[in-house]
matplotlib code that plots the C-alpha trace (Angstrom):
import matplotlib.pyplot as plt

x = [134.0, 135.7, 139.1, 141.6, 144.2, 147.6, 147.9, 151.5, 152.6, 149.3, 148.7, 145.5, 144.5, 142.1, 139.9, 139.7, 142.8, 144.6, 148.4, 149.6, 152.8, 152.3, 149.8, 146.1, 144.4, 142.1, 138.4, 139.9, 137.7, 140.1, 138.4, 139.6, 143.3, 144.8, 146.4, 150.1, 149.7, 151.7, 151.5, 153.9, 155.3, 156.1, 155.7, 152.7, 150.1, 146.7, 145.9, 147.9, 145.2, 141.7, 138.7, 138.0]
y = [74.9, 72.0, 71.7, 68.8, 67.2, 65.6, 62.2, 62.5, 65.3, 66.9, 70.6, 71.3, 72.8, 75.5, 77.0, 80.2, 80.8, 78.7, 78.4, 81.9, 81.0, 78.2, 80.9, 79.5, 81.8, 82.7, 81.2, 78.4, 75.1, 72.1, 70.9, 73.7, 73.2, 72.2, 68.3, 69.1, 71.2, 69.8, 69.8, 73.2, 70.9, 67.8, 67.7, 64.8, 65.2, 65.8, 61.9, 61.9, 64.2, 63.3, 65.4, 66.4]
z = [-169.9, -168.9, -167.6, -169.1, -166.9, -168.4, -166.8, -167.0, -164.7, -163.5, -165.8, -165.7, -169.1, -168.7, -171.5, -169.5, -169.5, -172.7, -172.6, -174.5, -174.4, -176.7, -178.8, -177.7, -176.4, -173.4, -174.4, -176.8, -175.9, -175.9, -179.1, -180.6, -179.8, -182.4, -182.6, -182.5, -179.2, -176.2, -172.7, -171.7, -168.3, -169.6, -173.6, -174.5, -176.4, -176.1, -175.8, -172.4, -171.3, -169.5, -168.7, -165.2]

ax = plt.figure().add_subplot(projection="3d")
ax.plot(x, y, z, "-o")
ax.set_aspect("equal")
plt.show()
């Protein structure tokens, strides 16, 4: 799976491992988090966010 960057502070979003402590979980592809998610460093959304 790929692996998202956030243009903004540099967390690297990784399907692998999802963010649980925002409640996605391990395995979730990033087209599957949902709209409204942010980025847990910095706050922006997904659209602040490029493929690697």
């Amino acid at each position: 799976m790929d692996k998202w960057v956030c243009t903004v502070c540099g967390y690297v979003y990784d399907p692998e491992v999802g963010d649980p402590d925002s409640g996605i979980a391990p395995g979730t592809a990033w087209e599957d988090v949902p709209d409204d998610w942010v980025c847990p460093t910095c706050g922006v959304g997904k659209d602040d966010f490029e493929k690697m």
